[in-house]
N, C-alpha and C positions, 0 to 999 in steps of 0.2 A: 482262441478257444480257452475256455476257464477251467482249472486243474480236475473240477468235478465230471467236465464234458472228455477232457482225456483220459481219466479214468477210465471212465465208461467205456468210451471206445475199445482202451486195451481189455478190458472187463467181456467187451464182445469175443474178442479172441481167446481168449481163458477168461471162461466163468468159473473155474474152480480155484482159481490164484487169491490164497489165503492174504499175500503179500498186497494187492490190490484192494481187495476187499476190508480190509483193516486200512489202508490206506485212506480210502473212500469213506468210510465211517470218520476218521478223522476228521478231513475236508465238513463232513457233516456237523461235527460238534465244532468245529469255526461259526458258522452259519446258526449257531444255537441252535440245530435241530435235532434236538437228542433222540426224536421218536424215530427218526431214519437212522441214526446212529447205531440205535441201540440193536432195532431189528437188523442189518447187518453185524453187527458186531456179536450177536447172536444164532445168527446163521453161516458165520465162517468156525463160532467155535463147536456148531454141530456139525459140522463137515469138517473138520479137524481139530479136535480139542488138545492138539501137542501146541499150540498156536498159544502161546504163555503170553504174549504181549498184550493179547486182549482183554485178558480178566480184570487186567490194572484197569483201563479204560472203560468198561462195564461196568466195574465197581464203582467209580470214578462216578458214572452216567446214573448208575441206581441209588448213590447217595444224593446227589443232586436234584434228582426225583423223589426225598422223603424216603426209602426204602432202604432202609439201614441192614435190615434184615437180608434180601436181599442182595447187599453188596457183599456183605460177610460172607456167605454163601459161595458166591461168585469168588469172592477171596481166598477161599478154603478151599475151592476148585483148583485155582489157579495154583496153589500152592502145592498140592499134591503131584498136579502136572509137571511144574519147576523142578519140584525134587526128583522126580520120576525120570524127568529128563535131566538132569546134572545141571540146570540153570541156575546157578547160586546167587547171579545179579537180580534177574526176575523175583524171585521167590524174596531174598529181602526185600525189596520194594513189594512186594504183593502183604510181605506179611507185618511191614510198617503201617500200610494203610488198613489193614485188618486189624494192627493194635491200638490204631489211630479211632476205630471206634470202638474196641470192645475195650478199652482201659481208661 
């Protein structure tokens, strides 16, 4: 079974498992499918938005997609959340990549 079909599976038994669901978006942008990635990755951080590790990877996916505007956004999200939550690793990397394009 290929890591995307285990997933899934366990994904049956918690649909709400942020950790899976981020997981699986990952698996997705292997496979260059940013458009399944992103929707996931979007819908774990509306269903938890303390979920810091995914703005990096959203950002990541909307710059990649032309959408600068967008990832900054995302970026600035994330960054509030980091701080919000005491994540001092997250948030510098969130706000590397934020300076990565606004400077």
């Amino acid at each position: 079974m290929d890591r995307i079909a285990q997933i899934k599976q366990f994904l049956e038994g918690s649909p709400d498992d942020s950790f899976l669901k981020h997981a699986l978006a990952l698996e997705y942008i292997k496979l260059n499918d940013d458009i399944t990635a992103r929707q996931l990755f979007e819908e774990l951080l509306a269903h938890e938005p303390g979920y810091v590790g995914s703005y990096y990877h959203l950002g990541k996916l909307l710059e990649r997609a032309g959408d600068p505007a967008g990832a900054i956004s995302v970026y600035e999200k994330g960054m509030a959340m980091a701080k919000a939550g005491n994540e001092r690793h997250a948030y510098n990397e969130l706000q590397s990549a934020f300076e990565d394009l606004t400077y």
